[in-house]
N, C-alpha and C positions, 0 to 999 in steps of 0.2 A: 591918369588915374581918376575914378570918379570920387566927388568929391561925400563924404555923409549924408548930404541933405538929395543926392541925386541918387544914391543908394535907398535913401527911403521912400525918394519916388519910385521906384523899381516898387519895392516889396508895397508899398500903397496902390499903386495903379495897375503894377503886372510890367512898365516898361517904363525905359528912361531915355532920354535922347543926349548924347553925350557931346561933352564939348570938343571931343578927337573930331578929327578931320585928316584923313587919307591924304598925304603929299603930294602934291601937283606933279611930279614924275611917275608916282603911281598910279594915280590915275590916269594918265596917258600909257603907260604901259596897259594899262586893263583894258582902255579903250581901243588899243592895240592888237591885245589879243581877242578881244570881241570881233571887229571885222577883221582876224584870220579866221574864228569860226565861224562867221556866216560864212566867207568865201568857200571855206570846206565844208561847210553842215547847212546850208540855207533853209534848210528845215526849222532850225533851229531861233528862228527871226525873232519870233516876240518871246519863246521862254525854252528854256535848253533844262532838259530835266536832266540829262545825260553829261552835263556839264566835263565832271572827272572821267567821263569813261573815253571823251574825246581827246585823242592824240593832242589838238592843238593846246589844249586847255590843260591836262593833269599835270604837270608838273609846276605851270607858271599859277595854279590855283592853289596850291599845296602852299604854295610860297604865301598867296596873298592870306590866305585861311589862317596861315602859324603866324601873325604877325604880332609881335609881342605887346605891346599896348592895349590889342583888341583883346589877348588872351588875359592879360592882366584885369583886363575891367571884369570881364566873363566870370574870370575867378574872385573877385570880387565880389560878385552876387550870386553866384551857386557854389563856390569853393572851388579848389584849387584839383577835382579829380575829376573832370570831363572829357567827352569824348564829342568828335564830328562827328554826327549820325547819318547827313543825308546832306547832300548839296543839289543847287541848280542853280543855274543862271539866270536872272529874269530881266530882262532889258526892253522893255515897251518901248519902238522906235516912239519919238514924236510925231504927234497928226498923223499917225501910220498904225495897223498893227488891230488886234480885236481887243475888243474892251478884255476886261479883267471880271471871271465870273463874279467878283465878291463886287462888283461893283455897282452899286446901287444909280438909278436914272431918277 
């Protein structure tokens, strides 16, 4: 849960960076399911917009998307009636991969 003074960051700044941290199984599963969608989608390398609509990906992302904590902080700062509007995957290999258009030189 975030804590008051990081909820005022949110509504001061527009964002807050939380003290949650993804469980080191899960993220090994994610990263798991990452290189099964390259192996099936290698399109997909540096940014998967199509994330849910891939076999490998919809259901093991549904899971990681409903994850209670995350939805807990969520409703925290916008309330408790929200909805997933759009997903994608974004995974910049390291030292690999094309820059990031927002990305300033």
């Amino acid at each position: 849960m975030l804590t008051n003074a990081q909820i005022d960051e949110y509504h001061t700044n527009g964002f807050v960076i939380p003290d949650f941290r993804m469980p080191g199984p899960v993220l090994e599963a994610i990263k798991a399911r990452h290189q099964k969608l390259l192996a099936d989608h290698p399109e997909h390398r540096s940014f998967a917009t199509t994330a849910r609509r891939c076999s490998t990906m919809t259901s093991d992302f549904w899971s990681s998307a409903r994850n209670d904590e995350i939805l807990d902080m969520v409703g925290q700062l916008i309330g408790p009636d929200f909805a997933l509007w759009n997903s994608s995957f974004f995974a910049k290999p390291a030292l690999d991969g094309k820059a990031h258009p927002l990305t300033r030189t």
